[in-house]
N, C-alpha and C positions, 0 to 999 in steps of 0.2 A: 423593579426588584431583580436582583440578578438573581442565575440560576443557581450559582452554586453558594450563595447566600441560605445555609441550614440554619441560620438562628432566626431567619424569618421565617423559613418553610418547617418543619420539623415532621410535614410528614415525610419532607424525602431520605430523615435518616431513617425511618420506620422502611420506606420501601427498599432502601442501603442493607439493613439489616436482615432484610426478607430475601430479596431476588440479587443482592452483589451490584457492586458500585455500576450497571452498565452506562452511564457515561463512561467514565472512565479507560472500562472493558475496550467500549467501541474507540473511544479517541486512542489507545495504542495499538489496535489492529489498523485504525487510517493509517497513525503513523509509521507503522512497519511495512503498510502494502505501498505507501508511498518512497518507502526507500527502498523496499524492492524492485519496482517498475522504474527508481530513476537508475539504478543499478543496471536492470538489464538493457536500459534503454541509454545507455550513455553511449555514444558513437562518437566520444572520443579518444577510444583507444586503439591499440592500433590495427593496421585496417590488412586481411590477411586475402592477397588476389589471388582466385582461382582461375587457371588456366580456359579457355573455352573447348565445351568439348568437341569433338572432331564433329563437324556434322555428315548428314548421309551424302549431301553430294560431292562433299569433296571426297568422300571414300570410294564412289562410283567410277 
C-alpha cells in the first residue's frame, strides 16, 4: 500500500486534519536545507586568494 494512498488509509486524513500534513511539512524543509548546503557548498565560483600573512620570522 503506498503511503500516501488516503483512500486506503483514511486515518491519515484524520491525523492531516488534527496535527497538519507533517510529511509534507518535513519533505520541504529536506528540500530547502538541501538547496541551501548545495548553495553554500558550491566551490564553483569564483575563487578569491588571500595574500599570506607576513609571518614572525620574517619580521625578526
Amino acid at each position: 500500500m503506498p503511503a500516501n494512498d488516503a483512500a486506503q488509509a483514511p486515518i491519515y486524513d484524520t491525523l492531516v486534519q488534527e496535527h497538519g500534513d507533517v510529511l509534507a511539512t518535513a519533505r520541504k524543509a529536506a528540500e530547502e536545507t538541501q538547496q541551501r548546503a548545495e548553495a553554500v557548498l558550491d566551490f564553483r565560483g569564483p575563487v578569491t586568494v588571500v595574500p599570506d600573512a607576513p609571518s614572525a620570522e620574517s619580521a625578526a
